[in-house]
N, C-alpha and C positions, 0 to 999 in steps of 0.2 A: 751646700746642705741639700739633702734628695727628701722630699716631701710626701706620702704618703697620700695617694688618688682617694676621694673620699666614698670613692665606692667601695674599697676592700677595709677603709681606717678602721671600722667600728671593728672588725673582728679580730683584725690583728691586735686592737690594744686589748680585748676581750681577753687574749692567747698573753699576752702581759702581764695583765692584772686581774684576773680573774675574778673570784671574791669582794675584788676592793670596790668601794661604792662609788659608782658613776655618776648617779643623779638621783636627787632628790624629789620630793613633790609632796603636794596635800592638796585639798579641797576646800577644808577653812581653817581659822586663823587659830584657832586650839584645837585642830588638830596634831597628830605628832604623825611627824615626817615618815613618806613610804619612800620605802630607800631599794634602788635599781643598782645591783650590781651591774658591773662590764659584760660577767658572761649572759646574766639575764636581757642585758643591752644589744646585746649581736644576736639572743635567740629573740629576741621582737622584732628586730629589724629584718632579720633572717624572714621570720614568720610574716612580716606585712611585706615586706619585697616580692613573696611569695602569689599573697595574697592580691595583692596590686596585677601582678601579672596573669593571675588569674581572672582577673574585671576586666583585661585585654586592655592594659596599660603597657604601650606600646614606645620604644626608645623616641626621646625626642618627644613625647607627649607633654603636655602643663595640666599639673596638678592642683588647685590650688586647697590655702591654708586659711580658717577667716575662724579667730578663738582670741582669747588671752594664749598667756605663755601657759603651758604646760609642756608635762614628760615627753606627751605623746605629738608633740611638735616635730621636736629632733626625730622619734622612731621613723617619724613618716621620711622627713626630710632623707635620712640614711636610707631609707627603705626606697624613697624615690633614685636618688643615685644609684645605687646598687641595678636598678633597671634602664639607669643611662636616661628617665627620665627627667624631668622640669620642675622646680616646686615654684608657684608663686604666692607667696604670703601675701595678708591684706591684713589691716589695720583694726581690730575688736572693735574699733567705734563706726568704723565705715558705716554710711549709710544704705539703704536699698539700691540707689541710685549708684555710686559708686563703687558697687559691689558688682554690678550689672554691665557697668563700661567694663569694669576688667577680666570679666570671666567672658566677657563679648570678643571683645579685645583680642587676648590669650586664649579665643576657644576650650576653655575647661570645662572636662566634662564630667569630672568626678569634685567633687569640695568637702573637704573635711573643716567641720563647723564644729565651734566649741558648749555653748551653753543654749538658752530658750532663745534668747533674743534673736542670737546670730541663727539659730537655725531656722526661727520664722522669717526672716532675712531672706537665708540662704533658695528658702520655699518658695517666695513668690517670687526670689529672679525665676528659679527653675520654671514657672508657669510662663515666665515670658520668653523666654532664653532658647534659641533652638541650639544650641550648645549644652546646655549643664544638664545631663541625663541621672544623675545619682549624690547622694548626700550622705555622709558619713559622719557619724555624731561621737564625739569626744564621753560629752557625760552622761552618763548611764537613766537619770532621772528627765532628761529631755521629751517630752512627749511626740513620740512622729505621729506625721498626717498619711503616709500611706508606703507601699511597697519599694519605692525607689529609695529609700531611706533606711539606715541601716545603725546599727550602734559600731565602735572602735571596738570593743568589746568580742564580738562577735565576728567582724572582720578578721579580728589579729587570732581568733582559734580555726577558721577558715582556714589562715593562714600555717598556721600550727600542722593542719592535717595533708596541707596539700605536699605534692611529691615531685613538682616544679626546682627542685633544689639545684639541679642541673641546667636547667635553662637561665635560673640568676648566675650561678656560675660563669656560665657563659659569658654571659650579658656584661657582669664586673671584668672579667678576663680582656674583655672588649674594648671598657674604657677606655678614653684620653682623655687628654686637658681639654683641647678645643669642644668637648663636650658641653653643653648649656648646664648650670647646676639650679640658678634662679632666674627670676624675671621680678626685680623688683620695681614697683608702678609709684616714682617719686612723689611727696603728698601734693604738691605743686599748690603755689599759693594763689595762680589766675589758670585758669580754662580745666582741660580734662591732663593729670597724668599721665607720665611717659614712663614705659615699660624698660626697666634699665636690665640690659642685658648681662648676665654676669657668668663666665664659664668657670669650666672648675682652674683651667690654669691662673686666676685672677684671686680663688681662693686658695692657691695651693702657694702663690707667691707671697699672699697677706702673710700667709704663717709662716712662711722663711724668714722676712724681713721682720717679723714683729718678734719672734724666736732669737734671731741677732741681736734685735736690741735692747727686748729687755728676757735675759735668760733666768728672770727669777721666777719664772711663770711655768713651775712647775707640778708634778706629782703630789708633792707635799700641801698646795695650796687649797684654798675653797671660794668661791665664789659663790655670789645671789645674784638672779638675773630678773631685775624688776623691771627692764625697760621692755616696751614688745620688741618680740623677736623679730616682727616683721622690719623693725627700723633697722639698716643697717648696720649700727653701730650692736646693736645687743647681739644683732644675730651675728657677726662677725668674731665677736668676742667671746661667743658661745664654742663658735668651730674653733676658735684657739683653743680654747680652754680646753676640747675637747681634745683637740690632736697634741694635745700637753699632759692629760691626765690628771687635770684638773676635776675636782669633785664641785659640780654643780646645784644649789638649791633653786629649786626654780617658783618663783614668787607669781600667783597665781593673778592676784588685785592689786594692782600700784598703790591703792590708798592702803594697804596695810602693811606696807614695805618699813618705815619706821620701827615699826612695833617686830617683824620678820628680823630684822637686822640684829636688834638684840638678843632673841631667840638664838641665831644663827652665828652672830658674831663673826664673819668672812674675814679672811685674809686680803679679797680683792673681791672688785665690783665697779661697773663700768655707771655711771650717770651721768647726767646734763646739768648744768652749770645751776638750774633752778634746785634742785635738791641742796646743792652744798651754800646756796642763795638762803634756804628758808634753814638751814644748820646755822648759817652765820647770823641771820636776823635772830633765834633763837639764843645761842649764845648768849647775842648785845646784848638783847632786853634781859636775862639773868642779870649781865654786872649791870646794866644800869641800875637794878634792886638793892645792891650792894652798898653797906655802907662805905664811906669813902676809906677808910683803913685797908678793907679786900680790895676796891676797886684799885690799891694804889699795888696792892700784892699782883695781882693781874697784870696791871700795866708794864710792872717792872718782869712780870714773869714773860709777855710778849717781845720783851722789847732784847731778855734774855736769848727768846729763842729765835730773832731774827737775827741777832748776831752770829748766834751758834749754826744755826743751818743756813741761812743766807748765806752774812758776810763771811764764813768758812768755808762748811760743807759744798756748800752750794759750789762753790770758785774751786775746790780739791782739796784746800788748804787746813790743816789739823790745827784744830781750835787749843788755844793754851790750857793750861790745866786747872787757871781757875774760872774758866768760863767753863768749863767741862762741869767741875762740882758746880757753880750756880746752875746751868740745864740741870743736873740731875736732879736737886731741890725745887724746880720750876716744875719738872715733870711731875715729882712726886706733888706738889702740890697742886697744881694746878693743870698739864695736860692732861695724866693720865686719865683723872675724874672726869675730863669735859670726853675723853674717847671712851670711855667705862659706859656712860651715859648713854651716850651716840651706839655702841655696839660696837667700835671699829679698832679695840685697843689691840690688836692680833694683827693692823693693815697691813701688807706688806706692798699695795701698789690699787690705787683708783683711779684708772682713766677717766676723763670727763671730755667731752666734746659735744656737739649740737648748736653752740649757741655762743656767744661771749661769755666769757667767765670776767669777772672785774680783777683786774691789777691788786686791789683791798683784800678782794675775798683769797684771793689764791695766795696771797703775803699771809697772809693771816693764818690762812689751814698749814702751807709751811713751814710758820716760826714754831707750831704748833706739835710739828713733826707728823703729820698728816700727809702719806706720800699721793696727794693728787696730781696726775699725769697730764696736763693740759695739751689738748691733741686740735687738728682740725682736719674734715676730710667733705668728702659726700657720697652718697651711694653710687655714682658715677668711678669711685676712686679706689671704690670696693674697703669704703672708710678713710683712712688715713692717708694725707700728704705729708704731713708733720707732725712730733710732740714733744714734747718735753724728756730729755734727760735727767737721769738722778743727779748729776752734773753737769757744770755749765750752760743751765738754762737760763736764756733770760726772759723778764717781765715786759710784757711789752707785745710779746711775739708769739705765735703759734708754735714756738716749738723747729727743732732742727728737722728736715727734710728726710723721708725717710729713703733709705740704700736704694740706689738703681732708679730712682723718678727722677726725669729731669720736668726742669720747673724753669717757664722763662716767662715774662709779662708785656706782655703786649698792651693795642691800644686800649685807652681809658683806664689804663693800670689794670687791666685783666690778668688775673692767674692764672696760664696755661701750663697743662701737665702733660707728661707723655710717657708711660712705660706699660710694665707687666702686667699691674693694676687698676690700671683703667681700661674701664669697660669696651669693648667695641660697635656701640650702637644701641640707640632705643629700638625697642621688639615693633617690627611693619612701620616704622616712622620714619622714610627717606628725608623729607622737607627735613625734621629736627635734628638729623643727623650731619647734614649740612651744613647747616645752621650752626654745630657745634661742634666742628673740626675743622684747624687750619686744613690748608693743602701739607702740609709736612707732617700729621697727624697728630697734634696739639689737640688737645682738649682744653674747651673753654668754658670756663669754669663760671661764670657769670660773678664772680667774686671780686672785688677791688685790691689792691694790695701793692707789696713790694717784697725783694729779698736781700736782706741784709747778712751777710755771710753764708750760714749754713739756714738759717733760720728766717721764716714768713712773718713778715707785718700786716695784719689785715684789719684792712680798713670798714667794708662793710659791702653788703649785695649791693652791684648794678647798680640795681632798678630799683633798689631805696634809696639809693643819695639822691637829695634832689637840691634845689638851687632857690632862695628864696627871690622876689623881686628886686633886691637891691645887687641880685649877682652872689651873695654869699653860699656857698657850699654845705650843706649841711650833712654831717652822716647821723643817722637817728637813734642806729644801735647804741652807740656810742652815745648818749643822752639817757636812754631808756635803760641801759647797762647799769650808769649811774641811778637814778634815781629807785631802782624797785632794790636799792641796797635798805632804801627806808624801811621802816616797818610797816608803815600807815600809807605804804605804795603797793598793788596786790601784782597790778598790772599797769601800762600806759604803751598809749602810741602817739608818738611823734607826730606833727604836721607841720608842714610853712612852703612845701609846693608852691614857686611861684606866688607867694604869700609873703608880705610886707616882712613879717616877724615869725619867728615857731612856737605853735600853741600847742596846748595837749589832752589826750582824752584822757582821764586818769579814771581805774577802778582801784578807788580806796579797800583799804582795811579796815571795815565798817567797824567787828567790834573795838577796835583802836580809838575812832573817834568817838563812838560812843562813851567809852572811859574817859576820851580828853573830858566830853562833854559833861560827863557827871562831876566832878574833879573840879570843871571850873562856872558850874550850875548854868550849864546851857540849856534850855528849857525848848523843846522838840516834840510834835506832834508824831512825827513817823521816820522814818530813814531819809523820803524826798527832801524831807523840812530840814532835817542834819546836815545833808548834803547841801544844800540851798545856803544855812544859815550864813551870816557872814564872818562872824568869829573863827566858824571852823574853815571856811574860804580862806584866810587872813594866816590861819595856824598853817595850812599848807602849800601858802605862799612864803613860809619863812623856811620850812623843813625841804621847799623843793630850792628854794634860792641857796641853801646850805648844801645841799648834796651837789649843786653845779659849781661849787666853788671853785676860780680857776681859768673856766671855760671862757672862751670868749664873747664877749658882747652879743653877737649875733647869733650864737647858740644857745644863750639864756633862755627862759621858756617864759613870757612876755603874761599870756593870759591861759586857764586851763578850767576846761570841765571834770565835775566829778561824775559817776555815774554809777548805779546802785546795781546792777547786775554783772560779773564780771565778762570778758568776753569767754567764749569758749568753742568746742568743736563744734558740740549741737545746735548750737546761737549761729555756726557759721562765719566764725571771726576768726579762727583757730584753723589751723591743720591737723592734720593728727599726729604732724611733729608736735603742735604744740606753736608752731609759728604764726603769724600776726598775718594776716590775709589783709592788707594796708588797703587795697580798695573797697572792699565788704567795709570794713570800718568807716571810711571816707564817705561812702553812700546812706550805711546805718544812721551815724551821727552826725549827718549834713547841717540839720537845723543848730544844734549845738557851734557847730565848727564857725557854721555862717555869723551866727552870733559872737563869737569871740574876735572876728577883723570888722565888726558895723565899728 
């Protein structure tokens, strides 16, 4: 299958589908959707390619991208290809500081910024940066500080007038694969990020191989795209979707994505394992409200549909005819309502990756007939090594290996990968590059794991396992996985490094215990005092020894802090994955820690 350069894509499917609507967008949440035909999609792209090359944006240049998601993401992104340039996205939360490493980095001299924030942001790197000459603002209501600064707006009619039409030509005519298409700068959870190199042959292969394997990813579909684009996984899933003909809503505010979903109601949509985490806490707490008569209709109706799509579907094998009519009666009563609710009764496929997903959660959306697609990958891999099949998947594993990676594990159970899709190198980073390629060009994934037949067992990062004092092994995901299934668990991070036992920082679900505590007349000066009390200590020392059930002795979680603030990116505890920055924790909550081994 021959793959489409993404420098010429947009216009050719523009010549396809003309009229039909490419992409969605809005500004706020009752708003109604501004809808971007294809051919309107190739004249923007057309027009800021243009435009681009008239600011003496040069092949091989980095451009970079620092917004939420919007329309005018992809325009630029396309518009960057088309001139054989660079895009590098950065993260809506980044801060000054790391907004400054990477336009330092990547030499960028142009930044297309999205709202106030980011553009007062984007301003004072520019005063420090002898790199970044010019700022490009998305939203029209942003107030600029002076000439270098310009509106999207105003660019994209620039664009419009200029007569450069012949020299993008060119430019696109010129293309290759081995061309650079991005530089994505990994959130990295110790030191400064590493700029991951990504050519267009590494996205032109993702869409062969993901095209192969799941070919219902087509024309007729719609997707919402609440993750940022800058993450790999959205942005990958965005270029599928797009060289599929996939009609895109693009979700401006992640906090309002719940509420966008039912509006929208998508066939497909890619998230991390936390979303379909706080669906399944949502759910519970519903039937636990239930009198026990429904709760017994649910149970029977779960237990229906782990039959039917599990121990059937799942294996290829046609379910008999009266398990057939029980599903039908299970859906009517009880999935359709719970996907009706959700927004996703139309799904026809949700990828999820980022993170661990629980064996619970993914059995559950399943039985439920909920097609989430459990994958793993990393920006290095241009996404995906693995996911799940409509069939023959099993529980347990990442998912079958996708076409053409080979995959072998080396020492400390490292997962190393080798083909079309992974990257060749972080951007001016010799030492890291080293560092992470065998001599046979293995990429070393800093992962732990195994492969069992066609399909990964992954065990958890490196550099989180660690080993308590008595010699025991502990992996912490794999704790943490379990335990925020609770409801009155927000957050936690693992400890026992070289430590007798494994203890834990937990960020409760404040209003949860507040409830416990009214309910059972705990009497509380403030949140410290709730946190502190001992009943409520006592109450989630039963609900944490209940979600480890099973586990061994030495992974039981012995003693744990609660703590009133959750962690986050601004707090510095966080990535802008969203990942656990385990030494930032370790150093924050020293006193805490130190007290739970006196």
């Amino acid at each position: 299958m021959e793959t489409l350069h993404f420098a010429e894509l947009i216009h050719v499917q523009a010549k396809k589908y003309g009229e039909k609507i490419a992409l969605n967008h809005r500004e706020n949440l009752t708003d109604e959707w501004s809808r971007i035909t294809w051919t309107s999609f190739s004249e923007q792209v057309m027009a800021i390619s243009k435009a681009l090359y008239e600011l003496g944006v040069n092949e091989g240049d980095r451009v970079g991208q620092f917004s939420n998601n919007m329309a005018e993401n992809l325009i630029v992104d396309y518009g960057l290809f088309s001139n054989r340039a660079i895009v590098v996205p950065m993260y809506a939360t980044s801060t000054a500081p790391q907004i400054e490493f990477i336009v330092n980095d990547s030499e960028i001299a142009i930044l297309f910024v999205g709202d106030q924030l980011q553009y007062d942001i984007a301003f004072e790197v520019k005063e420090r940066s002898r790199f970044l000459k010019k700022i490009i603002v998305f939203d029209r209501k942003v107030l600029l500080k002076d000439d270098s600064s310009m509106y999207f707006e105003d660019l994209l009619r620039q664009g419009k007038a200029s007569n450069r039409h012949f020299e993008i030509q060119s430019r696109m005519q010129d293309a290759v694969d081995t061309d650079l298409a991005c530089i994505l700068y990994t959130s990295g959870t110790t030191g400064n990020p590493k700029g991951v190199m990504m050519p267009h042959s590494c996205l032109n292969e993702a869409v062969r191989v993901h095209t192969v394997r799941i070919p219902e990813i087509t024309d007729q579909q719609t997707s919402i795209a609440f993750l940022p684009l800058s993450h790999v996984f959205e942005r990958m899933w965005c270029y599928l979707c797009v060289a599929r003909g996939v009609e895109i809503y693009i979700n401006l505010r992640p906090i309002e994505i719940t509420e966008a979903i039912k509006q929208v109601r998508p066939t497909m949509m890619c998230a991390v394992p936390r979303f379909w985490e706080k669906v399944y806490a949502a759910v519970q707490d519903n039937i636990s409200k239930m009198t026990p008569f429904k709760q017994g209709i649910v149970t029977w109706a779960l237990a229906t549909g782990k039959k039917y799509n599990i121990d059937y579907l799942r294996l290829g094998k046609v379910p008999p005819a009266t398990l057939k009519l029980k599903y039908f009666i299970a859906d009517k009563l009880i999935y359709s309502k719970v996907k009706k609710t959700i927004g996703i009764e139309q799904s026809v496929l949700f990828p999820v990756a980022g993170a661990k997903l629980s064996d619970d959660i993914n059995i559950f959306l399943r039985s439920m007939g909920i097609p989430v697609v459990y994958g793993y990958g990393l920006t290095e891999t241009t996404a995906s090594v693995s996911f799940f099949d409509h069939t023959g998947y099993e529980f347990g594993t990442v998912g079958k290996i996708i076409p053409d990676l080979e995959v072998k594990i080396g020492p400390d159970n490292e997962i190393m990968v080798k083909g079309k899709t992974v990257f060749p190198g972080y951007y001016k980073n010799p030492e890291a590059n080293e560092a992470a390629f065998t001599e046979d060009g293995f990429f070393k994934t800093g992962d732990a794991g195994y492969v069992r037949g066609e399909s990964i067992i992954l065990t958890d990062r490196i550099k989180d396992l660690f080993k308590t004092s008595y010699g025991k092994y502990i992996a912490p995901q794999e704790i943490e996985t379990r335990l925020i299934l609770d409801k009155c668990i927000e957050q936690v991070a693992v400890i026992g490094d070289e430590k007798p036992y494994v203890t834990a920082i937990i960020a409760p679900s404040i209003p949860d215990l507040e409830l416990y505590a009214e309910k059972n007349n705990i009497k509380y000066n403030d949140v410290d005092a709730l946190l502190s009390h001992p009943e409520i200590y006592k109450y989630m020392e039963q609900r944490i020894l209940r979600m480890q059930a099973g586990m061994a002795n030495h992974e039981l979680i012995k003693k744990f802090a609660l703590i009133t603030k959750p962690f986050s990116i601004q707090g510095g505890e966080l990535t802008n994955t969203l990942k656990l920055k385990r030494a930032v924790i370790l150093q924050r909550y020293k006193v805490q820690i130190d007290e739970m081994y006196v």
